[in-house]
N, C-alpha and C positions, 0 to 999 in steps of 0.2 A: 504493500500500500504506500500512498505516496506521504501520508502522517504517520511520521516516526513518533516511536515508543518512548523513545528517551525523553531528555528534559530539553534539547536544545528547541529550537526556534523549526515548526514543523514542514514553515515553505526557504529556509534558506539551506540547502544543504550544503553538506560540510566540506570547506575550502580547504584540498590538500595545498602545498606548499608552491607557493609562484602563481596559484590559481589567479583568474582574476587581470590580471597582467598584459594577457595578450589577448588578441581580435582574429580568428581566423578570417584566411583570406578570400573567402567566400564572402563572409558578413560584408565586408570591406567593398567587393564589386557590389552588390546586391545595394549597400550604401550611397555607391557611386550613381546604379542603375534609377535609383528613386530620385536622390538629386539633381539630376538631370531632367528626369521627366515632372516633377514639380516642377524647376524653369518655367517647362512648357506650360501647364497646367495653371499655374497661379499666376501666368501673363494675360493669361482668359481669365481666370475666375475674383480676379480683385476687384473686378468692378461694378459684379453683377447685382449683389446688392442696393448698390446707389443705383444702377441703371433698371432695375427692376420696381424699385419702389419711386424713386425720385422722378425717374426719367419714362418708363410706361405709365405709371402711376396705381399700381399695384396698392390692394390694402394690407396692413400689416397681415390680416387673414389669411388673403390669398398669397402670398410671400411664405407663411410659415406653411402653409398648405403643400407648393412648391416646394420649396427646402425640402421640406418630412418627404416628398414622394420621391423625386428624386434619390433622394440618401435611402430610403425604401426599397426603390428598385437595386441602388447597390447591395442593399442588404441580403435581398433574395439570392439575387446572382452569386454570391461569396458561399451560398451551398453546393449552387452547380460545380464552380472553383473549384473548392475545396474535395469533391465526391471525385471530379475527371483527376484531379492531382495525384490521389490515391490510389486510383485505378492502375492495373498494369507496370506493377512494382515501385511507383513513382515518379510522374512525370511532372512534379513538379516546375520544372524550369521551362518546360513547351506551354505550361498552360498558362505561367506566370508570364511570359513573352507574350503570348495572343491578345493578353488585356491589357500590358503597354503599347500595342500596337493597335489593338484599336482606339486607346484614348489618344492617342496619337494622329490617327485616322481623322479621327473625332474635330480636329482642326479645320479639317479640310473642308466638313459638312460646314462650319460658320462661313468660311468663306465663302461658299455657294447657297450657303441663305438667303443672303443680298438682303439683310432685316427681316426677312418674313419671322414672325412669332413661331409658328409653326417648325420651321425650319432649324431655328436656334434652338428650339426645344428638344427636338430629334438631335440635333447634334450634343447636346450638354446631356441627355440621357445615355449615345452612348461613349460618353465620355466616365460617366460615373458606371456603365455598365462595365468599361474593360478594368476602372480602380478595383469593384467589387472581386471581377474573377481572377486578377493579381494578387488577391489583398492573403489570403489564407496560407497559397502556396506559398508564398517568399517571406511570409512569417515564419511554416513552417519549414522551409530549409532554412530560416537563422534557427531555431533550434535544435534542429538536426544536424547543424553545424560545428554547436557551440557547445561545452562540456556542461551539465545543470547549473553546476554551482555558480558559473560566470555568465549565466541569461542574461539577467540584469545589466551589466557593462556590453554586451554584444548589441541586445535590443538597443539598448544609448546612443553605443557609435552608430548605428541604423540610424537611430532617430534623428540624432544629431547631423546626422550629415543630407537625410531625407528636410529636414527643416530647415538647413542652409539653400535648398532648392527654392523653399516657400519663401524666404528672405528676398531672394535673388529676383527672383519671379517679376515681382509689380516692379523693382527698380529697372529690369529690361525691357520692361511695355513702356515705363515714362520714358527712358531712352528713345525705345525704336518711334513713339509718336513724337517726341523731339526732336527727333530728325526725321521724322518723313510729312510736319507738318499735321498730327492728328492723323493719318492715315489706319483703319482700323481695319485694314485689309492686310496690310504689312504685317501687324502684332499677328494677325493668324497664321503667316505666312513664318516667320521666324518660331512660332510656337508649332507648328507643321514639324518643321526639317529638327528642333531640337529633340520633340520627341522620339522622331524616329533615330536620332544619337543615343538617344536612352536604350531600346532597341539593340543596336548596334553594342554599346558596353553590355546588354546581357548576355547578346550571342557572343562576345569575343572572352570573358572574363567569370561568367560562371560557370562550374563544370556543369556538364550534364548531368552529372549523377550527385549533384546538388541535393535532391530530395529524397536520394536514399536511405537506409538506415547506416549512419554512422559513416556518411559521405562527408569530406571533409573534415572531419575531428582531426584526422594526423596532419592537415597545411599546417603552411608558415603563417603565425598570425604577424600582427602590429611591426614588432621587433625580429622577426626573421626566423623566431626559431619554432621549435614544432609542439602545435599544441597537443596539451594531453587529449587520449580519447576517452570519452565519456561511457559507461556506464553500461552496460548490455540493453538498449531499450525491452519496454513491457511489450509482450506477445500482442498481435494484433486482434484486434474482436470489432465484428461489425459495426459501422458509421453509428446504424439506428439504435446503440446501444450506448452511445457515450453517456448521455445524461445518466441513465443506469449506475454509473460510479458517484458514491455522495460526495465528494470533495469536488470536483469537476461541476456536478448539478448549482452545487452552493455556492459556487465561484460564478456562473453562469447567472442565476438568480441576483446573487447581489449586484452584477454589472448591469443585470434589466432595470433593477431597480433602480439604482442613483441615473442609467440613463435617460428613462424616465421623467427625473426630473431637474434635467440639464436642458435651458431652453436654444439653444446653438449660439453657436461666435457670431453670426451674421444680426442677430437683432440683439448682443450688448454690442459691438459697432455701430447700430443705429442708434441706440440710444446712447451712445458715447457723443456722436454727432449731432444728436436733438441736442442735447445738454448742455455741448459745448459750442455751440451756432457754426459747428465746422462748415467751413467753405467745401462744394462737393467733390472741389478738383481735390482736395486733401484727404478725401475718406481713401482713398485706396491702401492711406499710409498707415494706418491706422492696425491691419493684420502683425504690421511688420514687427511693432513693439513687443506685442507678444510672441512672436517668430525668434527675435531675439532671444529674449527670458528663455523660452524654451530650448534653443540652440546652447546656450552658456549650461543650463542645469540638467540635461536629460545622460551623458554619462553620470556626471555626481549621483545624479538622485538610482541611476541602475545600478552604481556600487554600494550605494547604500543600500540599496534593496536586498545586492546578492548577500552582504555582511546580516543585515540586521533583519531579515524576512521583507518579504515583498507585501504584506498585507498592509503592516501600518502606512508604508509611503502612499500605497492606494488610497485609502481611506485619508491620510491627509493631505492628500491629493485633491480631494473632492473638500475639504476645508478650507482649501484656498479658491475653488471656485463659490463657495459660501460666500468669503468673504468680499470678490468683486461685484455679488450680486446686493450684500449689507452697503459696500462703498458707494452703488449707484443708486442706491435710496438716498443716501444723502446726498447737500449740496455739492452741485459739480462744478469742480476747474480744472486748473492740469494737472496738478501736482494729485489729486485722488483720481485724473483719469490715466494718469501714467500707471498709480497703483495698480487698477480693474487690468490693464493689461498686462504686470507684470505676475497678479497673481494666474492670469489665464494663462499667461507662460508657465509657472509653476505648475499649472492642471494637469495640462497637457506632461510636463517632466517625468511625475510623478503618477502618470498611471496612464498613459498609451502602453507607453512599450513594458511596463510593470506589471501591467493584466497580463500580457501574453505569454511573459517570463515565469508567472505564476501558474498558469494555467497549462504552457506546454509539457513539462513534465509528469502531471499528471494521463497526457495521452499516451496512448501507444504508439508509435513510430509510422504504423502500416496506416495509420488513420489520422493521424496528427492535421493533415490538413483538413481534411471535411469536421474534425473536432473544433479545429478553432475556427472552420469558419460557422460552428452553430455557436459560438460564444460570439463572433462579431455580430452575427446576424442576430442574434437576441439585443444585444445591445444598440444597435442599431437602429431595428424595429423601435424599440424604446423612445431612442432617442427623435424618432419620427414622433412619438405620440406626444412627448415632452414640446419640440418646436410647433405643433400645431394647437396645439393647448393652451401654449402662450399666446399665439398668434388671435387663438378666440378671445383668451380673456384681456389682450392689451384692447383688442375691436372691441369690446362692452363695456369694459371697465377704467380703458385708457393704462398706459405704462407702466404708471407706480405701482397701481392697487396688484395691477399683474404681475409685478415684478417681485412685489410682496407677497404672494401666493406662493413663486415660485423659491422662492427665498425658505418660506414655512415647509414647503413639501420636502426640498434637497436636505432639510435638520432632520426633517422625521426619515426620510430615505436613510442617510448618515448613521442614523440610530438602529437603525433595521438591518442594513448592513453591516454594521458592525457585532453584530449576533451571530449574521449567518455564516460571515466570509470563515473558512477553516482557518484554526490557528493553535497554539498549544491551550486556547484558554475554550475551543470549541473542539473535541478530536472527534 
């Protein structure tokens, strides 16, 4: 079982000596691969919020309605992902290639919108269709990669290098309309050919046999030398039985739950921007603070996870998204709107790549992707009912009252979760 008997800490397992240290070289391409294609991604995706609410004149309803279905439809998709990945000893790296390439593709379709709504629609769904069928595999070859004890520091440098992408992203669309005069043909045209570089680093840099069992454990990691191999993975047992194992169920549960009552990045952005009379050319910058935060803290916060258990950083992970949501109740300037983003930086640190690091060792190796993709897809789903829920009650009750709602729900979530998540104090 994956909650040990003894006294130590039940989700960090024990760091033999040098653990911790290095990064296989897998992790590292698969790193590269993400940052690249966020470039592409977040050269399109920075501005849709303003341009959807501002500029069609969307109500915040239909906006979180939007959001929730879209990230919806990802959701679903991350089972198909995850199930072909599994299939046929592991194919992880072909299925994880298909949905960088079609979010890639996915450029092409705005360009040929020529503004039709319709058009842009189809194109941004199947851009978050090819995230969804990436999303499972290439989590689950970082932990097939990476020894248990060092998830935590693997997921990081993932993360961290995957969010230097989102960084990057909006500063090369002000660029490319900088120089081409506002031309918003060009952004798709430079977000086109970067994706398909993304592409290109995964066919040339990840092995194939990426998502096998125990593919990768002997590369070179960070520093060149060889990392240890991790640990005879658990026997494989059918997709439809994951939830079946009670640590994995519980782990599963608590991410529905606090997802749930996460209202998304795109309406505390707007309400950073009601608040602060931001001019609309300036909303796009607004990601980046938290992009930051997140870049600087997401290895710290996956060594801390692998040392001290990955549950508490989760769970106060989700306290510092409490608290951007307490900061935006009160009066707003800059100096408490710098906070709201630098604690969504910390959100984000502390429990993207710390769920999965928590969560993958308890799969078995032969299922590891279609497992995690029913943990993303739980959460996910979740996090659709969370963004449209808000969306109703900011439409009825206006910002605050909603915002205080949501504020009340993530304390009691918090609470609920922290009951169920496994730990030495729940076995």
């Amino acid at each position: 079982m994956y909650l040990a008997t003894t006294g130590r800490r039940s989700d960090a397992p024990p760091r033999p000596a040098g653990a911790g240290r290095r990064v296989p070289g897998t992790v590292v391409a698969l790193g590269a691969v993400s940052l690249v294609t966020d470039v592409s991604s977040e050269m399109v995706t920075a501005v849709l919020p303003l341009y959807l609410v501002l500029g069609l004149g969307l109500s915040p309803l239909q906006f979180g309605f939007l959001d929730g279905l879209f990230n919806g439809a990802t959701a679903l998709v991350r089972l198909l992902g995850g199930r072909l990945a599994d299939r046929g000893g592991g194919r992880h790296r072909t299925v994880a290639g298909a949905g960088y390439l079609l979010s890639a593709l996915s450029r092409l379709g705005l360009l040929l919108a020529g503004g039709a709504a319709g058009g842009i629609a189809a194109a941004l769904a199947a851009d978050r269709l090819g995230k969804g069928v990436r999303t499972a595999p290439r989590d689950a070859m970082i932990t097939l990669s990476a020894p248990p004890e060092a998830l935590g520091r693997a997921f990081g440098v993932h993360r961290a290098m995957d969010t230097t992408g989102a960084l990057l992203g909006p500063l090369v669309a002000f660029a490319v309309l900088w120089a081409t005069a506002d031309a918003y043909d060009a952004v798709f045209v430079v977000s086109f050919a970067t994706g398909l570089l993304g592409v290109l680093v995964l066919v040339l840099f990840v092995p194939a046999g990426a998502g096998l069992s125990g593919a990768g454990l002997s590369g070179a990691g960070l520093s060149g030398a060889p990392v240890p191999v991790a640990a005879a993975p658990k026997p494989a047992r059918p997709k439809h039985r994951v939830l079946r194992d009670p640590v994995f169920r519980r782990v599963t549960a608590a991410a529905a739950l606090l997802g749930a009552a996460t209202i998304g990045d795109s309406f505390l952005y707007l309400l950073l921007q009601r608040g602060l009379d931001l001019e609309p050319v300036l909303f796009p910058l607004l990601p980046l603070g938290a992009a930051a935060c997140y870049l600087l803290l997401a290895v710290p916060a996956g060594r801390i996870a692998d040392r001290a258990g990955r549950r508490t950083p989760f769970l106060l992970g989700h306290v510092a998204l409490l608290g951007a949501y307490l900061t935006l109740l009160a009066p707003l300037g800059w100096p408490s709107a710098v906070l709201v983003l630098a604690l969504l930086g910390v959100f984000y640190a502390a429990t993207d790549g710390v769920l999965m690091a928590l969560a993958g060792p308890v799969l078995p190796a032969g299922g590891r992707a279609g497992g995690l993709a029913v943990l993303q897809t739980g959460q996910a789903l979740a996090r659709l009912v969370g963004a449209a829920g808000f969306g109703v009650a900011w439409t009825w009750w206006g910002p605050r009252p909603a915002l205080l709602a949501a504020a009340l729900a993530l304390t009691a979530a918090l609470a609920a979760a922290w009951r169920i998540l496994p730990g030495r104090e729940n076995p």
